[in-house]
C-alpha positions in Angstrom: -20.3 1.1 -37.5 -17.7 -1.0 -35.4 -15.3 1.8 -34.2 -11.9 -0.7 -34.6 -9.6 1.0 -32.3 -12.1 1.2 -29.5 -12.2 -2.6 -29.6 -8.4 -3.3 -29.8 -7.7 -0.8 -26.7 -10.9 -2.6 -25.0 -9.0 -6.3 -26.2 -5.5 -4.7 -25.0 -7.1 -4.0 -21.4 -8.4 -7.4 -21.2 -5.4 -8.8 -22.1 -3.9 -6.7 -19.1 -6.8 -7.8 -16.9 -5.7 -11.6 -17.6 -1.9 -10.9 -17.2 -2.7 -9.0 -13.8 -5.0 -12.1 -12.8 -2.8 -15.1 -13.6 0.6 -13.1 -12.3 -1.2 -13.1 -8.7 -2.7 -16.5 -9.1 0.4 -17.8 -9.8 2.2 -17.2 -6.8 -0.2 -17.9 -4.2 -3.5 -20.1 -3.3 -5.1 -22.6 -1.1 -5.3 -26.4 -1.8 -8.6 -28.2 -1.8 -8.0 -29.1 2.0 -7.2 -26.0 3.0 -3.5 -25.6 2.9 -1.5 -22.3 2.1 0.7 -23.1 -1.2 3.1 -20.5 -1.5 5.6 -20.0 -4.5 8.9 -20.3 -3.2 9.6 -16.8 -4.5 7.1 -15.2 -2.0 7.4 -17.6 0.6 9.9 -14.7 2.5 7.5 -12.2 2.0 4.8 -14.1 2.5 6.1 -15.2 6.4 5.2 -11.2 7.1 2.4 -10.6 4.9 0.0 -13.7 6.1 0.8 -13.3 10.2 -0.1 -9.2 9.0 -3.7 -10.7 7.5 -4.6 -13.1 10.2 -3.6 -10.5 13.3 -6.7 -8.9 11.7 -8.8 -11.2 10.1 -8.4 -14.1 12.9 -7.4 -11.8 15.7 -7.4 -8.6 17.4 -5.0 -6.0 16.3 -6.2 -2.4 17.3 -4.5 -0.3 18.0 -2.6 -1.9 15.3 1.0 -3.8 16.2 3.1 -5.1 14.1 2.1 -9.3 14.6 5.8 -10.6 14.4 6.9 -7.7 17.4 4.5 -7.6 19.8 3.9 -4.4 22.2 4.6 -1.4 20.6 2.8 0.6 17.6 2.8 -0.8 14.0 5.7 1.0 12.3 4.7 -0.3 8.7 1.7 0.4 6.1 -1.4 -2.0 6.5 -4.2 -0.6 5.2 -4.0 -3.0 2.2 -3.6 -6.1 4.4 -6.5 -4.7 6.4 -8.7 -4.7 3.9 -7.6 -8.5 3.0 -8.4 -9.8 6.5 -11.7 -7.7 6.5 -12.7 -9.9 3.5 -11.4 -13.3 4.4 -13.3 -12.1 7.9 -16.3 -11.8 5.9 -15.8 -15.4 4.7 -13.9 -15.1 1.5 -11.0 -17.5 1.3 -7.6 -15.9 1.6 -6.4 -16.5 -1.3 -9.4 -15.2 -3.4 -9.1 -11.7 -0.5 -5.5 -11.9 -1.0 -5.2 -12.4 -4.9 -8.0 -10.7 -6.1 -7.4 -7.3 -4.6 -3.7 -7.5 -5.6 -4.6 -8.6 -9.5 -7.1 -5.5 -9.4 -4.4 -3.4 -8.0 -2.2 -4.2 -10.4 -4.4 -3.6 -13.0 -5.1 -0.5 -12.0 -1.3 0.5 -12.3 -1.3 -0.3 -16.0 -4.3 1.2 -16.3 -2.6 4.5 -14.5 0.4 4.3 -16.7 -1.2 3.6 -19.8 -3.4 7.1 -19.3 -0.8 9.2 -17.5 1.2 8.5 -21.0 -1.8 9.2 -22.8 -2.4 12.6 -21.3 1.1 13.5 -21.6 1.9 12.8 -25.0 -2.0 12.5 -26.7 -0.3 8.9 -28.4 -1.5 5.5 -27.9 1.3 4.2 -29.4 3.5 6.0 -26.2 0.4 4.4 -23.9 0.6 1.2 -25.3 4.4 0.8 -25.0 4.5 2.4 -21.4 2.8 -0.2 -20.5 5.0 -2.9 -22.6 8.6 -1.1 -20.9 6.7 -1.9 -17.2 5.9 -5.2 -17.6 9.3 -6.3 -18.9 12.1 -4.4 -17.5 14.7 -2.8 -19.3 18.0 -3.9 -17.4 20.7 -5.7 -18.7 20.0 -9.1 -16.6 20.1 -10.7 -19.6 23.4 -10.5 -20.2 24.1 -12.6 -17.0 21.8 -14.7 -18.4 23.5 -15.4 -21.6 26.9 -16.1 -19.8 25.7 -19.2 -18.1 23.4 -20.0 -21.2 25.7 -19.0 -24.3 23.6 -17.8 -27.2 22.3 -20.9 -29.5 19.7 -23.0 -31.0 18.7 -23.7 -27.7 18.1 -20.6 -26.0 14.8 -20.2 -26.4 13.8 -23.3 -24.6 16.5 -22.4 -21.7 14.5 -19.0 -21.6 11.4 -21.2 -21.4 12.7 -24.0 -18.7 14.4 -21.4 -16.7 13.5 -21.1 -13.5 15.9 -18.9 -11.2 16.4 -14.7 -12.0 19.6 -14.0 -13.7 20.5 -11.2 -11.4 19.2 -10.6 -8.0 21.7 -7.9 -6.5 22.4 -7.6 -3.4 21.8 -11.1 -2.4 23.0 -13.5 -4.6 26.3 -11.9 -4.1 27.0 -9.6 -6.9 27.0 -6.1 -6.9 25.8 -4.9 -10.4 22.1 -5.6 -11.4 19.5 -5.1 -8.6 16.8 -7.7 -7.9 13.9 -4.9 -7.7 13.3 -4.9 -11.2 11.0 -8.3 -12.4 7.6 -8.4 -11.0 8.9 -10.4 -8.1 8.1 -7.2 -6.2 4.5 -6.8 -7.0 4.0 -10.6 -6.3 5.9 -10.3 -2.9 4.6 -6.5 -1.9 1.2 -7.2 -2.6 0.5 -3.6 -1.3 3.3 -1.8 -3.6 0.7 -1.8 -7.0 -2.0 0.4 -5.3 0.3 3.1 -4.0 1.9 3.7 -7.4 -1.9 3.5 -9.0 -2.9 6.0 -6.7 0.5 8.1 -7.3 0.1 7.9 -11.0 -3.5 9.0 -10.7 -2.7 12.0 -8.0 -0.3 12.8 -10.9 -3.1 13.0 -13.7 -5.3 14.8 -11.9 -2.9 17.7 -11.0 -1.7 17.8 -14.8 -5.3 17.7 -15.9 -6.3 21.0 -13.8 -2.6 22.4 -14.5 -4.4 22.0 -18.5 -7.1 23.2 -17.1 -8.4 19.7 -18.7 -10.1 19.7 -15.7 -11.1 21.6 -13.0 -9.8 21.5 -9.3 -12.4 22.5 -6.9 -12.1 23.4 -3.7 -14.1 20.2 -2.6 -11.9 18.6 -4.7 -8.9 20.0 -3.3 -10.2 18.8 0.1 -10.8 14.9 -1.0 -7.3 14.9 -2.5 -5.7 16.4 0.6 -7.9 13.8 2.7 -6.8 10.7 0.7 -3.2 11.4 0.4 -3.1 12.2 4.3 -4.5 8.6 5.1 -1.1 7.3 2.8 0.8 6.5 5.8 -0.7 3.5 7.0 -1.1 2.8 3.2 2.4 3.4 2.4 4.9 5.5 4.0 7.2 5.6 0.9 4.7 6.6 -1.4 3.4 9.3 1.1 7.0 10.8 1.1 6.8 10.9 -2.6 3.6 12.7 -2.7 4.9 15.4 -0.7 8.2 15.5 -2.5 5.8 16.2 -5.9 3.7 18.5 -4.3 6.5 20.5 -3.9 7.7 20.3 -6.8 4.4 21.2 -8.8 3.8 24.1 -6.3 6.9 25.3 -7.9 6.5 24.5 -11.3 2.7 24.9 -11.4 2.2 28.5 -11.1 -1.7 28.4 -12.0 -3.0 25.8 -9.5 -0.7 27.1 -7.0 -3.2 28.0 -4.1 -5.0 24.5 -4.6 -1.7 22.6 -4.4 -0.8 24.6 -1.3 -4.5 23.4 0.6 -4.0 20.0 -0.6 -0.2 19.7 1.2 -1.7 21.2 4.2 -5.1 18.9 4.5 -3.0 16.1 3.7 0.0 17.4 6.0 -2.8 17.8 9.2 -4.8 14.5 8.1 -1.2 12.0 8.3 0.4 13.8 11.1 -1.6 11.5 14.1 -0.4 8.3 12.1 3.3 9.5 11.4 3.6 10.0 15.1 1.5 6.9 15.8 4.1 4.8 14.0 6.9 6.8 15.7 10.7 7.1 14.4 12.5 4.1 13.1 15.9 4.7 14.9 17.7 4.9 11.9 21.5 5.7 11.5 23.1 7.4 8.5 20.0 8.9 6.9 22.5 10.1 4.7 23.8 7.1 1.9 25.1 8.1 -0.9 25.3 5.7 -4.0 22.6 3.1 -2.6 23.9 -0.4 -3.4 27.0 0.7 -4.9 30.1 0.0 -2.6 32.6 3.0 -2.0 30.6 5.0 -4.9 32.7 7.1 -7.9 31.4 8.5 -10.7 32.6 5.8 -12.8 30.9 2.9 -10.8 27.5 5.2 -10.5 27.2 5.5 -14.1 28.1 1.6 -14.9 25.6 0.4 -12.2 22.9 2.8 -13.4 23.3 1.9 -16.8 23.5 -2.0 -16.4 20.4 -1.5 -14.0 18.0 1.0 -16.4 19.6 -0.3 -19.7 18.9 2.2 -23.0 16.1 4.2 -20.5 19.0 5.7 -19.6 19.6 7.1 -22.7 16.4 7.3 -24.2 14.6 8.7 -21.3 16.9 11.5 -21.2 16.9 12.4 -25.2 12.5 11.8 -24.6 12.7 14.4 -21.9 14.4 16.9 -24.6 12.2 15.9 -27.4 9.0 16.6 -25.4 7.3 19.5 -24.6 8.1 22.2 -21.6 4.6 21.4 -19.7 5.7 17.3 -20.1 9.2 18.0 -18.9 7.5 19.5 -15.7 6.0 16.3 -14.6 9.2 13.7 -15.5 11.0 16.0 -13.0 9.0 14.5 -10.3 10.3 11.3 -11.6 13.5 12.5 -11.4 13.6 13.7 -7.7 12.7 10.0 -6.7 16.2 9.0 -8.2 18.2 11.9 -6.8 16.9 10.9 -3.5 16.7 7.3 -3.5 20.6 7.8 -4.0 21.1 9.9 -1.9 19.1 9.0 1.6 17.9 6.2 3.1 14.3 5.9 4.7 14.5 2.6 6.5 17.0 0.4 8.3 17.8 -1.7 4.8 18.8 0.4 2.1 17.7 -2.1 -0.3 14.4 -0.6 0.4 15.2 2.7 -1.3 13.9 0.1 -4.6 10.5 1.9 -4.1 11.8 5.4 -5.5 13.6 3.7 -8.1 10.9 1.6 -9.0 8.7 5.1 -9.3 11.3 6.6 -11.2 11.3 3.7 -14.0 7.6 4.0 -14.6 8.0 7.8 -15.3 11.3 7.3 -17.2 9.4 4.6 -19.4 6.9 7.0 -20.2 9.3 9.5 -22.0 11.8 6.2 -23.5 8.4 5.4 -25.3 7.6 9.0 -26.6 11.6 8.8 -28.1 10.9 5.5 -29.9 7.6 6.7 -31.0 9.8 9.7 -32.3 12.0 7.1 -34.1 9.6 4.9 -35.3 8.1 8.1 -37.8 11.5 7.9 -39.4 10.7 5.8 -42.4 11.8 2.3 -42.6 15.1 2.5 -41.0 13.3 4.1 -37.4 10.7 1.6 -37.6 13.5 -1.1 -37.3 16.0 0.8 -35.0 12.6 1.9 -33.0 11.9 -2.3 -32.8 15.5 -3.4 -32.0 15.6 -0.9 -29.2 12.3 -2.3 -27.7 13.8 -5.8 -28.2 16.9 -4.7 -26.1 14.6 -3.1 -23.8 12.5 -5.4 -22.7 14.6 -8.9 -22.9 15.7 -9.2 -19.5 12.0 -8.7 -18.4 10.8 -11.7 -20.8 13.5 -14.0 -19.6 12.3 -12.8 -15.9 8.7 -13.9 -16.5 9.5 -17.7 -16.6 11.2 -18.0 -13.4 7.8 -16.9 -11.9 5.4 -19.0 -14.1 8.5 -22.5 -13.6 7.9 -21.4 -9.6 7.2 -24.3 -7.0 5.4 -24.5 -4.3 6.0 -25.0 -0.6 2.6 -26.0 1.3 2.0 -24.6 4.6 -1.0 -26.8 7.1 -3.6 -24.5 7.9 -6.7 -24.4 9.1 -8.4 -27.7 10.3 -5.1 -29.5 9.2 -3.2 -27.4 11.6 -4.1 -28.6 14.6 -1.7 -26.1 16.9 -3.1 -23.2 15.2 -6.3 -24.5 15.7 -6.0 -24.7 19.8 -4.9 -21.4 19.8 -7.8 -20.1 17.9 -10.2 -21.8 20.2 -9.1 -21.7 23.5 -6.8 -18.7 23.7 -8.1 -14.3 23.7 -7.7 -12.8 19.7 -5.6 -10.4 21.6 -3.0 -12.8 23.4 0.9 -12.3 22.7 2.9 -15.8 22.4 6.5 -16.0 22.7 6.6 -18.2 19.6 8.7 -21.5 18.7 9.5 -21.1 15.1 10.3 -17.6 13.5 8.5 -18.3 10.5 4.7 -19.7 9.9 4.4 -20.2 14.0 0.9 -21.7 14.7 0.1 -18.7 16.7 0.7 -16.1 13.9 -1.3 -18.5 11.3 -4.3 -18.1 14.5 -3.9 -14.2 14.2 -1.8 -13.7 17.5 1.1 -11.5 17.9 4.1 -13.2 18.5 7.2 -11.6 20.7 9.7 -12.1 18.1 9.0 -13.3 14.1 12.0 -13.5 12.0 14.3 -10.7 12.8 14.8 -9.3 9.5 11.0 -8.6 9.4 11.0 -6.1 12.4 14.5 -4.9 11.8 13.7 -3.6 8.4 10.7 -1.7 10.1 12.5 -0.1 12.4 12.5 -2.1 15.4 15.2 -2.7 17.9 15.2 -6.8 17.3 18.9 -7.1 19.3 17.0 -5.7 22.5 14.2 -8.3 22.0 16.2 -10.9 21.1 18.1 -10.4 24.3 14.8 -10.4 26.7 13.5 -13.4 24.1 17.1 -15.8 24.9 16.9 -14.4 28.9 13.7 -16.0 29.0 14.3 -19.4 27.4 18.0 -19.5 29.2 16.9 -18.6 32.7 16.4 -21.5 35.4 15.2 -18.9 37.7 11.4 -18.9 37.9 10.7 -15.5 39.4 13.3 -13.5 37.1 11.4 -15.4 34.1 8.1 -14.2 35.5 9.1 -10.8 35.7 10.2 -10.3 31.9 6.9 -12.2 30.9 5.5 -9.4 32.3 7.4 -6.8 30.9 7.5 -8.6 27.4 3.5 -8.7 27.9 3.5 -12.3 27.0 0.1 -14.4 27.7 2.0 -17.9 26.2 5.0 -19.3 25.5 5.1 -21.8 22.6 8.4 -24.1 22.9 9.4 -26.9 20.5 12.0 -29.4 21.6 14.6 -29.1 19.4 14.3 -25.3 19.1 14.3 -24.0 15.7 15.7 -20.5 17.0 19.6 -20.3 16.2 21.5 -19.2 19.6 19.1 -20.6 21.9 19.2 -23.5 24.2 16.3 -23.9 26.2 16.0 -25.3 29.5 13.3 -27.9 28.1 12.6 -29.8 32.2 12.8 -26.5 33.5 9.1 -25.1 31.8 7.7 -28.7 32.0 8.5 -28.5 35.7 7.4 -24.9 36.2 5.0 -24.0 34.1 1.5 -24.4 33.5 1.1 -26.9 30.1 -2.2 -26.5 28.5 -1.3 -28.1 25.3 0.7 -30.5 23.9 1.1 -31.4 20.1 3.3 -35.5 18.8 3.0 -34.1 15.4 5.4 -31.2 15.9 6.6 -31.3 19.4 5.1 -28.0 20.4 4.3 -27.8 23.7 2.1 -24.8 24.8 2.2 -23.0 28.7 0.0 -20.1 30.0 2.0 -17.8 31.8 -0.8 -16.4 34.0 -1.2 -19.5 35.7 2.2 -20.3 36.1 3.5 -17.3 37.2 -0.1 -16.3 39.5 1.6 -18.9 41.7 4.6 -16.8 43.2 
């Protein structure tokens, strides 16, 4: 006998599969030739993300640097991106490393909701609709949206043809709702899906042997405590909030105590060599209250929070009350990712607190489903209170899909159409350092070298002093003394210098007859005016 349920969850995860597959695909591939077309809603990202691959893939990063700051150690996660170059090294085309590993990624983070939900509350319906609040967010976007499209016959089409996010706090100028909450993020963070899967999972499992559902060995105890200490170079935020919840559950988890304790300390000995490794990030007021919110009050905390999390913020709470004690015990790991995300900052941009909130909403979801699951046993009037609500709730997260899927694409030369990037792979070490001529895409960082300085934001946001670099980056390019530029090559550890004529680089002027007059050319490109000089042989000289 056909068991009918089985086959619509097994449908349901295929349909999640699909969704997971086209959402990458979307946003990223390679033409026919060989070009990179990138969705102009990555293409930021992507100008970090790609240079990250090929430094790897195409060139020789270890001990890993970050490929857009050359010299010192990497300060940000790359495991994920490591494992992309390792299979487009293998010969896999980047976008088929790139996408598939991201689609399965976030597959397996709807796959870690929908059974974390499941274990908590023993409902598929909750499961099911965990799932449903995550891929369509619950903020109140959509009102934005319906003051520059007022409510009428049309509006389903304008949700259709849209192509732009009706909120993206802070940086389309506004202050209210936040642009972290469409799956923008998981298409530009390609690494972001995994580390919540394997949160979500870490989760589970200590809930299951809390149950005693299942049983934590002392080998098990060990692996655990293994895998969460290599979470550094996976990612640093998620690592934090590991240890934040084992903390937590040491506290709350009386019974698995001693086996929470071994896992914090394995895990606590295993990441220490990479947290020192990747060193400080120089930050400045670790302590930020109110994270986006201008000169915070209560008043303006609550209004942004609501607009931001929509009814979660109510029915998450009135979930949390409803459910059971051992459930509550687990949301409050949850809830520590808010209280903190508001009240610290963990990298030079506090946008990037998003991570913890991001965290947060997949938890809070979890108990906003169990409260409409509640409501929806009330007869007929839940069942259509329980639907409006889900409606409300997940609106802004429909109208955000179709600015993703109307995306257009900018096309990037690569490969044997790029024929600067392919001089440098040919002719120049996998482990050179150019100090590049555009801040974005440079030839050199497509080839998998490390470039002196990439787009400043990049670095910045990773902790890197990018005025200081800047500095020794416009010192070079400036000076007309040959001996003074030879000497901050060579502290700069550059191999090349890359110069296009005009300069790209705002604030620079370059003494263009000076280097041709000086310095060793060993390439020379009409297409894009780049003009390439090795800085051994030109400086070997004095």
């Amino acid at each position: 006998m056909v068991n009918k349920k089985r086959i619509i969850g097994l449908l349901f995860f295929a349909v999640l599969f699909i969704f997971s597959w086209c959402l990458m695909w979307k946003t990223f591939r390679v033409t026919p030739s060989g070009n990179l077309k990138i969705a102009t809603k990555v293409w930021s990202d992507f100008a970090a993300t790609i240079p990250l691959i090929r430094s790897f893939s195409l060139g020789s990063n270890f001990p890993p640097q970050y490929p857009l700051f050359s010299g010192p150690p990497i300060k940000y996660h790359f495991i994920f991106f490591w494992a992309v170059a390792i299979l487009e090294k293998a010969g896999v085309g980047l976008d088929w490393a790139l996408n598939s590993l991201s689609a399965l990624s976030f597959f397996a983070l709807l796959l870690a909701i929908y059974f974390l939900a499941k274990e908590l509350f023993k409902k598929r319906f909750v499961s099911v609709l965990s799932c449903i609040l995550f891929l369509f967010n619950g903020s109140l976007s959509f009102l934005e949206f319906f003051k520059k499209h007022p409510v009428s016959l049309h509006t389903p089409l304008e949700i259709i043809n849209n192509n732009t996010f009706p909120s993206f706090a802070p940086y389309d100028g506004s202050n209210l709702v936040s642009a972290f909450w469409s799956l923008n993020i998981y298409t530009n963070q390609r690494h972001l899906a995994f580390a919540y899967a394997a949160f979500l999972l870490f989760i589970l499992l200590i809930y299951r042997a809390h149950k005693k559902t299942d049983r934590l060995s002392l080998n098990k105890s060990l692996i655990l405590g293994i895998l969460i200490g290599f979470f550094p170079f996976i990612h640093l935020g998620v690592f934090v909030m590991m240890g934040l919840s084992l903390l937590i559950l040491f506290l709350l988890f009386g019974n698995i105590r001693k086996k929470l304790f071994l896992i914090a300390l394995v895990s606590a000995i295993v990441a220490l060599p990479q947290i020192i490794y990747m060193g400080n990030s120089n930050l400045t007021n670790f302590f930020h209250p109110g994270y986006l919110i201008d000169s915070p009050t209560a008043l303006s905390f609550i209004k942004y929070w609501f607009f931001n999390l929509g009814l979660v913020s109510v029915l998450a709470p009135v979930g949390f009350i409803l459910a059971k004690r051992e459930q509550r015990k687990v949301f409050l790991s949850f809830i520590a990712f808010f209280v903190i995300g508001n009240l610290f900052r963990f990298s030079s941009e506090i946008a990037a607190n998003h991570k913890f909130f991001n965290l947060f909403v997949i938890g809070a979801n979890m108990f906003a489903a169990y409260s409409i699951y509640r409501l929806w046993k009330y007869k007929t009037l839940g069942k259509v209170v329980a639907m409006f609500y889900v409606f409300i709730m997940t609106l802004s997260g429909i109208i955000d899909i179709f600015p993703i899927k109307n995306d257009v694409y900018a096309e990037i030369k690569d490969g044997n159409n790029n024929e600067v990037e392919q001089f440098i792979i040919n002719n120049t070490p996998k482990d050179s350092v150019f100090l590049n001529a555009l801040y974005i895409y440079d030839p050199a960082s497509l080839a998998g070298r490390k470039i002196f300085l990439g787009w400043p934001y990049f670095p910045w946001s990773a902790g890197y002093d990018t005025d200081e670099r800047l500095k020794l980056l416009k010192n070079i390019l400036q000076s007309s003394d040959l001996a003074q530029i030879c000497s901050l090559l060579k502290i700069g550890g550059v191999d090349y210098i890359e110069i296009q004529n005009p300069t790209s680089i705002e604030g620079v002027k370059i003494n263009y007859d000076f280097f041709e007059k000086n310095f060793k050319e060993i390439y020379f490109s009409k297409e894009v005016n780049i003009r390439i000089y090795d800085t051994v042989l030109s400086c070997n000289k004095l």
